[in-house]
C-alpha positions in Angstrom: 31.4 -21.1 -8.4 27.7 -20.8 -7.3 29.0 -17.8 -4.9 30.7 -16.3 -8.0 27.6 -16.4 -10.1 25.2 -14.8 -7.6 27.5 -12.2 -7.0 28.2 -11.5 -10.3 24.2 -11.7 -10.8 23.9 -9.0 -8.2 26.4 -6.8 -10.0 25.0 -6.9 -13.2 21.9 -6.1 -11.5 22.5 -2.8 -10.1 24.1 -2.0 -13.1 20.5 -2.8 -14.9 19.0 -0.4 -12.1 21.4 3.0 -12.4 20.7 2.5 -16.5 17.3 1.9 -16.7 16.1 3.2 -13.7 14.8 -0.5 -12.5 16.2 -3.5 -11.1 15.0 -6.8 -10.8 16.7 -9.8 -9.6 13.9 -12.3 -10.5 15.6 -14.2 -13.2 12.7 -17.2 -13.4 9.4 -17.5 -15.2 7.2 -14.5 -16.3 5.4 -13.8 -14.8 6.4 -15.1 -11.5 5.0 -18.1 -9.7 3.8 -16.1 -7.4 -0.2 -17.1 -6.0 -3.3 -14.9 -7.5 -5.5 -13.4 -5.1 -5.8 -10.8 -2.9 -2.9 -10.1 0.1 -3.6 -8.6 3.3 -1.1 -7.8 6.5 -2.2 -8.4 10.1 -0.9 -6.4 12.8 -2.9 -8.5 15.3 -1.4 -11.5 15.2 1.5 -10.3 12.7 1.3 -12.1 9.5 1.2 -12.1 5.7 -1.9 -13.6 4.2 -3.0 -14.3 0.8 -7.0 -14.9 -0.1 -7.0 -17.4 -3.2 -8.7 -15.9 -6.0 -11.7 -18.7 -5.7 -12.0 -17.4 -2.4 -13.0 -13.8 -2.8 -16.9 -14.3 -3.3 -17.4 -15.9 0.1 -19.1 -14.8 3.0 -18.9 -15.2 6.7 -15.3 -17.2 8.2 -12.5 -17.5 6.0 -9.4 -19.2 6.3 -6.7 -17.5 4.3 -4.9 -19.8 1.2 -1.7 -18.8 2.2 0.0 -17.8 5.9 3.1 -16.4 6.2 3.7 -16.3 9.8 6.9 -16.2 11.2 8.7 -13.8 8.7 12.6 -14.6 9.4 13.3 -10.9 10.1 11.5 -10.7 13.6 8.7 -8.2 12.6 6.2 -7.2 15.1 3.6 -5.2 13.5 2.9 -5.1 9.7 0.8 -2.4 8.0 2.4 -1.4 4.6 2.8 -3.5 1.3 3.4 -3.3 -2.2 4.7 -5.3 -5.1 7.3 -4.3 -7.6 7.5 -5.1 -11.0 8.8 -8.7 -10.5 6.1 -9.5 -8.3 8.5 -9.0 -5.0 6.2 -7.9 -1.9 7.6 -5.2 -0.2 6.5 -4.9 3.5 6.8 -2.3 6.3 7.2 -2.9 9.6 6.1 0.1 12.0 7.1 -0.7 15.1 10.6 -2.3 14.4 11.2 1.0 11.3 12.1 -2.5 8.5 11.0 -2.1 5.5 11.2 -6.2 4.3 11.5 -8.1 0.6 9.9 -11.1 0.3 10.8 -13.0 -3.5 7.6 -14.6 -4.8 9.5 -18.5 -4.6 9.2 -17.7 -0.9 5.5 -16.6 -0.9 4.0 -20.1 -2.2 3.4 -21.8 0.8 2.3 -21.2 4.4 5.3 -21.1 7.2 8.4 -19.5 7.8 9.5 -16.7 4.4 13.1 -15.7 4.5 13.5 -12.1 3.6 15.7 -11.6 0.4 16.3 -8.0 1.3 15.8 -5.5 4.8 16.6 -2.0 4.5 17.0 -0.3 8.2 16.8 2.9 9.3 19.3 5.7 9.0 19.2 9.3 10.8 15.6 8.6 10.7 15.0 7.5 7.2 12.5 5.0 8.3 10.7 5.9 11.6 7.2 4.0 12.0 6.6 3.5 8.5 2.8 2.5 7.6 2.5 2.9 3.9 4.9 2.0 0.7 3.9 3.1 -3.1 6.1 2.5 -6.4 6.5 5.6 -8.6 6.5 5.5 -12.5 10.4 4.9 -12.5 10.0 1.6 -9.5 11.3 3.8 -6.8 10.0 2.8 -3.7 8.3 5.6 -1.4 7.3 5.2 2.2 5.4 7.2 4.8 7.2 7.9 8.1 3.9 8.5 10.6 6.3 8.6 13.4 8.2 11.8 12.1 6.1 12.9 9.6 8.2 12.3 6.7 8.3 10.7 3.2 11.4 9.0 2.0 12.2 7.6 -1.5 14.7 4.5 -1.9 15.9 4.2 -5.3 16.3 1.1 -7.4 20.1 0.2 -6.5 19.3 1.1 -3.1 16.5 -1.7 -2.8 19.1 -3.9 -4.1 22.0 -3.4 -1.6 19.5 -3.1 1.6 21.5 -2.0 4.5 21.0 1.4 5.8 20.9 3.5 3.0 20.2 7.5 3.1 17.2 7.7 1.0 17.2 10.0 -2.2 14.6 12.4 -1.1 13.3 13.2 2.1 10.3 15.0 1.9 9.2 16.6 5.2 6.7 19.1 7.2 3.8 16.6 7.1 1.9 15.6 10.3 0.6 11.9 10.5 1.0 10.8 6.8 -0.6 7.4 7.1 -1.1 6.3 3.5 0.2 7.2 -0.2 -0.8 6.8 -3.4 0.5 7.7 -6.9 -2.1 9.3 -9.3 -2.0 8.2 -13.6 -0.1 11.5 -13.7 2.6 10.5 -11.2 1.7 12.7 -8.3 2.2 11.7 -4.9 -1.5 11.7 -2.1 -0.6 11.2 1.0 -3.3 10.9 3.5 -3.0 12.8 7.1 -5.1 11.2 9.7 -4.1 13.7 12.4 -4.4 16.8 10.1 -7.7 15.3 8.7 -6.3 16.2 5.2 -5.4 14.9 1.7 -1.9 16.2 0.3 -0.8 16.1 -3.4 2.6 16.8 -4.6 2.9 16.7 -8.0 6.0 14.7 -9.7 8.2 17.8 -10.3 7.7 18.6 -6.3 9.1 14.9 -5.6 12.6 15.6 -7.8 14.3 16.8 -4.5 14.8 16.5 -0.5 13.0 19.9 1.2 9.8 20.8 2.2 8.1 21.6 -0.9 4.6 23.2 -0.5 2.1 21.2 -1.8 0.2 21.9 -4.8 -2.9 20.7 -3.7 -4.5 20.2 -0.3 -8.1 19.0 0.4 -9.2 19.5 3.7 -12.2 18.4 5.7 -15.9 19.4 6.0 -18.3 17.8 8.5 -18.0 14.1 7.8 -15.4 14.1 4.3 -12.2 13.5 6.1 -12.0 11.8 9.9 -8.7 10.3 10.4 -8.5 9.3 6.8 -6.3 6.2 6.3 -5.9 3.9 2.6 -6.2 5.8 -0.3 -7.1 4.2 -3.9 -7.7 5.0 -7.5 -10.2 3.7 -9.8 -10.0 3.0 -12.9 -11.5 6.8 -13.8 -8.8 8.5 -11.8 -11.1 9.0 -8.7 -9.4 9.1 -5.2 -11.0 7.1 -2.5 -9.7 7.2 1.4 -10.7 4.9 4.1 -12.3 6.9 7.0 -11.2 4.8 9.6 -12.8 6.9 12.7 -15.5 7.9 10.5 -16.6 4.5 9.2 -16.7 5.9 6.0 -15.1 5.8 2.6 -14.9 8.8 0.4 -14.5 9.6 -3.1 -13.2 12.3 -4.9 -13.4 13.2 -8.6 -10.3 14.3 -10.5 -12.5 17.9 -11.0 -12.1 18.1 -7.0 -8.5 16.5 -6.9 -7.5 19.8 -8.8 -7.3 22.6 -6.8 -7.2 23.2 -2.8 -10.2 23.3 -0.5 -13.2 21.6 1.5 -14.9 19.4 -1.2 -18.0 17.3 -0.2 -17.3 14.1 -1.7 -18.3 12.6 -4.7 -19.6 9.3 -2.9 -19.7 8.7 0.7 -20.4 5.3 1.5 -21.5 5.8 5.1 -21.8 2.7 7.9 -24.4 0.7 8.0 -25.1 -2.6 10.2 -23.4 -4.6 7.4 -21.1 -1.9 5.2 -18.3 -0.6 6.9 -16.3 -1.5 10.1 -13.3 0.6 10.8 -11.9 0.8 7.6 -8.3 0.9 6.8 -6.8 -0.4 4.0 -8.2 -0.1 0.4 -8.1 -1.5 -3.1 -9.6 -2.4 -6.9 -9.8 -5.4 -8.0 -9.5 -6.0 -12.2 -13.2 -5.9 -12.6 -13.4 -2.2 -10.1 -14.6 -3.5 -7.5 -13.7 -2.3 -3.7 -12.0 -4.1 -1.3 -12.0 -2.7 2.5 -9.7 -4.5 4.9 -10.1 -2.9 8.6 -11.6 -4.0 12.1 -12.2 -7.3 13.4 -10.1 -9.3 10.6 -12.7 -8.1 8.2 -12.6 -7.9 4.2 -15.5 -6.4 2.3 -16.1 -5.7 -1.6 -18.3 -3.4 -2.8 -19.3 -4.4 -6.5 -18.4 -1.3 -9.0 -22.3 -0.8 -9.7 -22.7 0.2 -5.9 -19.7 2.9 -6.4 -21.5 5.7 -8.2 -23.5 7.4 -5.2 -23.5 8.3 -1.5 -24.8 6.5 0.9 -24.7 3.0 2.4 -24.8 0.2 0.1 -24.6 -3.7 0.9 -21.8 -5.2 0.1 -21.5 -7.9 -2.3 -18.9 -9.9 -0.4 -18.2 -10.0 3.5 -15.5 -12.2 5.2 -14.1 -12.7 8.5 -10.2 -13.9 8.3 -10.1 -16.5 11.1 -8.1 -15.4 14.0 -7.3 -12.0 12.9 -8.3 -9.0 14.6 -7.0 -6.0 12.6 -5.9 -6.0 8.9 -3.9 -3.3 7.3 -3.1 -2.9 3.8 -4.7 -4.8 0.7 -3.0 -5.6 -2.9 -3.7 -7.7 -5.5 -1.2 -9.9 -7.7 -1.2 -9.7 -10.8 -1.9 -6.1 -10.6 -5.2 -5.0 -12.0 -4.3 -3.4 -15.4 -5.7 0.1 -16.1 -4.8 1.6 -12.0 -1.9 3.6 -11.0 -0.3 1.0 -9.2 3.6 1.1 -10.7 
């Protein structure tokens, strides 16, 4: 009987997803008992980790709330993450090409998190992905860096896992290393070999191909030097961690408009105490910065410090214990008034 009900629950599910254009198989509490704070990924030593929302205004050693560390799908290095709707972390492994569901239940607690869903590659649907981003309609959309590609799962998709084709393959990139969806629905994807930012608008992301972009900013001296996370604020600014420059740059939507070699709006350049090899970015609810990168590090920069260049201190500095490089950064709940889908 219990076999019955969970496959009929998984039915009616993917039914829910090719309606409505979302899925969710989270039938418990809203929101979900998932943990507040801020969640991180290690590559070095490979783990999920969650910083408790008391946490965040520390300084100096940290020990994270929550350690995920022996994900049951053998993972090997984490970089990507997201959360859908229903407060499911989606992660990506780069070296083993997984992309890996983790359902909040399993997320509570530090140990061993059995992974409700993997999808694995398929003609080279997922080759070294680094960065995952939810559209408008909770379609999931990942950057290949190893083939230079960007793939879109769809909602029934997620839900089967397997080795599905994905819906669109977008290709003709370089090294895209992170994504981002603007308010408008338009795709940035970050090119840390290129030293570029790429926009394709929502129409451009209707179909497999290799669409040229309708926007590409480029790099002057310092803008651009292996450009990594990307992040909005809250006033549609784009922000990209310079991770050999030590930098993080922001663009206003005025520059985000039309191709070229923009100075940035802010530079936040490195200082003894601002910026160490930045990687992963993201806004908290009150729009403040938060830098994950070198030596374990997390850093906020307090939204006050945010409106012009040059190298401010930051309001909150911590060393994760035992971790030597940190990847991507989200928050749950999601901070309201961002792009995040």
């Amino acid at each position: 009987m219990r076999f019955t009900l969970r496959r009929l629950t998984i039915q009616l599910s993917v039914l829910i997803a090719a309606g409505c254009g979302y899925e969710s198989r989270y039938t418990g509490p809203n929101p979900p008992p998932l943990p507040a704070g801020l969640w991180t990924v290690s590559a070095s030593p490979t783990a999920i980790l969650r910083l408790a929302t008391s946490q965040l205004g520390e300084t100096g050693a940290v020990s994270p709330a929550t350690r995920i560390t022996t994900p049951s799908a053998a993972l090997s290095t984490l970089v990507g993450i997201a959360f859908d709707a229903a407060g499911d972390l989606w992660v990506a492994s780069e070296d083993d090409s997984l992309l890996i569901e983790f359902a909040p239940a399993g997320l509570t607690s530090s140990g061993s998190a059995t992974a409700m869903t993997v999808i694995r590659p398929n003609a080279g649907s997922l080759n070294g992905p680094t960065s995952l981003a939810f559209d408008p309609q909770h379609r999931l959309w990942v950057a290949n860096r190893a083939n230079g590609t960007l793939v879109r799962f769809d909602p029934a998709q997620l839900a089967a896992g397997g080795a599905p084709e994905p819906a669109v393959i977008l290709s003709g990139l370089d090294v895209p290393t992170s994504i981002a969806f603007d308010a408008a629905g338009s795709l940035w994807v970050s090119d840390s070999r290129a030293n570029t930012l790429t926009k394709y608008s929502a129409a451009e992301l209707l179909a497999s191909g290799s669409p040229v972009p309708g926007v590409v900013l480029r790099a002057t001296a310092n803008s651009l030097v292996k450009p990594s996370g990307l992040a909005f604020d809250a006033s549609g600014n784009l922000w990209v961690a310079n991770t050999n420059g030590e930098s993080i740059a922001a663009f206003s939507p005025e520059q985000q408009a039309a191709s070229g070699s923009p100075e940035p709006r802010v530079l936040l350049a490195e200082s003894s105490e601002t910026v160490i090899h930045p990687v992963g970015l993201a806004f908290d609810a009150a729009g403040n910065l938060w830098v994950a990168g070198g030596s374990g590090t997390l850093t906020q920069f307090a939204r006050a410090s945010l409106g012009a260049t040059g190298a401010p201190a930051p309001s909150a500095r911590f060393q994760l214990t035992g971790y030597t490089l940190l990847w991507s950064v989200a928050f749950w709940p999601k901070p309201a008034g961002l792009p995040l889908f």
